[in-house]
C-alpha angles and dihedrals in degrees: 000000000000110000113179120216113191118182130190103339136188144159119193117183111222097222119143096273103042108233122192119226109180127009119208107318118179118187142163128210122193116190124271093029128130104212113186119197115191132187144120128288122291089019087120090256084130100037084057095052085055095045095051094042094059088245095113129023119241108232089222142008143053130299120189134181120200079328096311105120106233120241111196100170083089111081087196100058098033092055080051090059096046086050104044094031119027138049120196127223104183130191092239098050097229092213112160092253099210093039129093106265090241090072084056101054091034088057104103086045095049077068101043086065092248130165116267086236091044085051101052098040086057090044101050083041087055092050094047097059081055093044096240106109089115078076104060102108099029116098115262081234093070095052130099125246098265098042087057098053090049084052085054090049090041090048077058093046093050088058091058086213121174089220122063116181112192114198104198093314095180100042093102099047146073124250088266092054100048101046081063100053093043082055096055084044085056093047097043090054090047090062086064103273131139109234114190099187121198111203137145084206117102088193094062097033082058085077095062114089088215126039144184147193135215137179131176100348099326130109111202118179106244103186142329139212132184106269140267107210138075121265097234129099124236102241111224116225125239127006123325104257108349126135133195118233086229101058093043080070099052089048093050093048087050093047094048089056091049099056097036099153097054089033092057096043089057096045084048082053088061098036087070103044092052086039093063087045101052091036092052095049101040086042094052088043095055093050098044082053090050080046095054092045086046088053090038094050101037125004102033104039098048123100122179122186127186133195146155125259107267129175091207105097090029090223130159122222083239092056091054088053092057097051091049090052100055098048115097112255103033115118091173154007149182133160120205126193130210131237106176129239117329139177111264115182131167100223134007093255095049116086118243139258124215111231139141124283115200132186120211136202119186130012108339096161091060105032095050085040090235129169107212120195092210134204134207106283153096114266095205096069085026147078133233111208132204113244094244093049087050092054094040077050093044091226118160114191128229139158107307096016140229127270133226133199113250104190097326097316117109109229124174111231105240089190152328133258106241094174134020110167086164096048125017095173085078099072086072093041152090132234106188121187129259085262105062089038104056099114095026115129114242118222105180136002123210132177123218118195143170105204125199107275110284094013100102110093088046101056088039090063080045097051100083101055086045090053097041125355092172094055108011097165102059078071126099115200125193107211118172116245109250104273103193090097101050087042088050100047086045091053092046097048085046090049091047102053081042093059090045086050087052103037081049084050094057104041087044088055089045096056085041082053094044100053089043096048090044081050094053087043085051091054091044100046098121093042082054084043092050087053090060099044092064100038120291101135112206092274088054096058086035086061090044101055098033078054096048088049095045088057090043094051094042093048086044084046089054096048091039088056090050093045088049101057087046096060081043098062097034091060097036090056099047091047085051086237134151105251112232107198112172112213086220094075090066100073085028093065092043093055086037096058095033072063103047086053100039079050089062094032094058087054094045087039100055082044088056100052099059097054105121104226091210082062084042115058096036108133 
């Protein structure tokens, strides 16, 4: 049995100005009984119902229980009580709109830790009492008036609570209406509830066998007559306000569908935000690994030497070559030796110009790195001709190609020098063969050499002894400086802007997050009033929309991933890089955007949590 003392309450609202709700009431429930209490708007009919079902603290007074005097100041113990006592009927039905019918009417036993089938069979049973079971699975969108209200009375029935508080039930509905749902209040009271009814309608208030008035703030006894309903008290399943993790799952995801369109703005939201993180670093990382190939190929594996003809070691260029081409770590040589300037003209009538005419032994067209568009003809009696020098000239090639005059000497051009990145000089220059410069005067020798990656420091202290070992120190050699710390302390300064660009992304997404998922709490704040109403205590919504933001962010994680990869390949390939996609970032973008959500849903939670369901489900 659940019998209610109340003594002496009041609730007075701070305001400014103070207004008092309700003055001194004093009233005693048995179980079993239908108390109507009828009275015009704004008479704290409303304010009462909310006071005796734990969902507003009375300002002053006593509240007891069966005897227990009731502390509401603990959140805890007074959700307990909503849970494991009372069922609402509101004015304003407070179904979950987008949801099955069937969520709505299963509520109060979602908090009491039930089974999902024991839940349903209640609930159809439930909706069945109300004739209304052909709704179960339609949403409570979709339902009339009427039918709505019976859903709210058959949610009470299904929680089986001693205790049934009515909020003007029958405010919202015709005469036809209200006497049916009068007659399920009455049946429900016959099966051994308490109904406290709120109505400013005599006539409904005509069913109750006691009834009461009150008027600004004052409850005054009207009449009494014996009661209808059984002593004894229906007795709720399961445990008062409890909640499975389970089933906090079940309820997010459903939330989520209910609501796509928000949902999905908010998963595009972190989408975006992971998006950014895992296209930047693979990005970055793509291009630090092009970088490394560049320096690998070019910078760090070139070594140059210079020198002056000497006879003292006697050697051949030939012979240096050679030297060079048999030590480890050398990919390629050439030496090229240099005859001054020289008079180059393309025919015997047009006047010359002065450029520089070079000789070469080895691999030139490796080792200066030169791209060369070649024509039929032996080097070796030939020139090669920079492609400046071939427009200043005005030499077009074709098949057998033309020929130029090198200091007197007739030489046909064998092809001409489209790139030079080693030596630029060249693309006004000339390169003869071996056989037009044997009695030429060298002024000046160079060596030119790749080297194997990572070899390069190695074959430079070498260079000398290869040139000359006779006279090694009359050698300069041009070794690049080692360039793995500088590229490292670039990659990390890149690596770390991009991080903080990331880590902005994502806070910035949080709070984007954030603002979107308090706006969503703000729209939802009766159905969270509701939760609380039959039972969810803070921790409960907290879960819920920690929950609802967990499955956002891992669904926004997945399609920034997706995203992500995308801009990856798109800019690699039109780099004409290598991608470089680590398999780490997978489960990296889920948890990243689990956190991103997690980052908005902890705001919109905590905001949630602190919704008053007495401000809430006011009509």
């Amino acid at each position: 049995m659940t019998t209610l003392f109340l003594r002496g309450i009041e609730r007075v609202f701070a305001g400014p100005p103070a207004s008092v709700a309700v003055k001194s009431v004093d009233l005693e429930l048995a179980q079993g009984e239908f108390l109507a209490i009828e009275g015009p708007s704004g008479g704290g009919k409303s304010t009462l119902l909310n006071v005796i079902g734990l969902l507003d603290q009375p300002t002053a007074g006593e509240y007891d229980i069966d005897g227990v005097p009731v502390d509401i100041r603990s959140p805890r113990r007074a959700a307990e009580l909503r849970s494991g006592v009372f069922a609402f009927v509101f004015q304003g039905f407070h179904l979950m709109e987008n949801r099955p019918v069937l969520h709505s009417v299963e509520l109060g036993l979602l908090y009491r830790g039930i089974s999902p089938a024991d839940r349903r069979d209640r609930a159809i049973r439930a909706l069945e009492s109300v004739r209304l079971a052909h709704t179960a699975h339609q949403r409570a969108a979709t339902l009339s008036g009427g039918e709505k209200q019976r859903v709210a009375i058959a949610r009470a029935m299904a929680a089986q609570a001693p205790v049934i508080l009515a909020d003007e039930p029958t405010g919202n509905l015709d005469s036809v209406n209200s006497a049916g749902i009068v007659e399920s209040l009455r049946a429900v009271n016959a099966a051994g509830a308490t109904i406290v009814l709120i109505t400013h309608s005599a006539e409904v208030a005509s069913a109750a066998p006691r009834r009461a008035q009150m008027r600004d703030g004052v409850l005054r006894e009207a009449a009494t007559r014996s009661p209808s309903g059984k002593a004894t008290a229906p007795v709720p399943p399961g445990r008062p306000s409890k909640v499975r993790a389970l089933d906090v799952m079940r309820d997010a995801a459903w939330s989520l569908l209910a609501r796509r369109g928000r949902s999905a703005g908010l998963a595009l939201m972190v989408a975006l935000a992971v998006a950014l993180a895992v296209g930047s670093l693979g990005i970055a990382a793509s291009a630090r690994s092009q970088v490394s190939d560049t320096f690998d190929a070019h910078a760090n594996r070139e070594v140059a030497a210079e020198w002056s003809p000497s006879a003292s070691d006697g050697s051949t260029v030939g012979a240096i070559v050679d030297r060079f081409v048999d030590q480890a770590g050398v990919d390629s040589v050439a030496v090229i030796q240099d005859f001054g300037q020289r008079d180059v003209r393309a025919t015997v009538t047009r006047a010359p110009v002065y450029v520089s005419v070079l000789g070469v032994a080895g691999d030139i067209e490796s080792a200066g790195r030169l791209r060369i568009q070649r024509v039929g003809g032996d080097f070796a009696e030939g020139a090669l001709i920079g492609e400046s020098l071939a427009q200043q000239l005005d030499i077009t090639l074709f098949e057998e190609g033309p020929a130029i005059i090198v200091g007197g000497r007739t030489v046909p051009v064998v092809g001409v020098i489209t790139e030079s990145p080693r030596l630029p000089e060249l693309m006004g220059g000339v390169i003869v063969g071996k056989a037009v410069r044997d009695d030429w005067t060298v002024s000046r020798e160079q060596a030119l050499v790749v080297t194997a990656s990572g070899a390069a420091r190695q074959v430079a202290s070498l260079t000398p002894v290869m040139v000359d070992p006779v006279d090694p120190e009359r050698v300069s050699v041009f070794a690049p400086v080692d360039p793995t710390t500088l590229r490292i302390e670039i990659e990390q300064d890149v690596l770390g802007i991009l991080l903080a660009f990331t880590a902005v992304s994502i806070v910035a997404a949080g709070a984007a997050v954030a603002n979107s998922m308090v706006v969503s709490v703000l729209e939802r704040r009766r159905e969270i009033g509701l939760r609380k109403a039959v039972g969810a205590r803070g921790v409960h919504i907290v879960s819920l929309v920690l929950t609802e933001a967990a499955i956002i962010g891992a669904a926004g994680g997945l399609a920034g991933l997706l995203v992500g990869m995308l801009a990856i390949l798109t800019v690699t390939i039109a780099r004409g890089w290598a991608p470089v996609f680590d398999l780490a970032y997978a489960p990296a973008a889920i948890v990243g955007g689990v956190v991103v959500g997690m980052l908005g849903g902890g705001v919109a939670a905590h905001r949630a949590s602190r919704i008053a369901p007495s401000e809430a489900l006011q009509n």
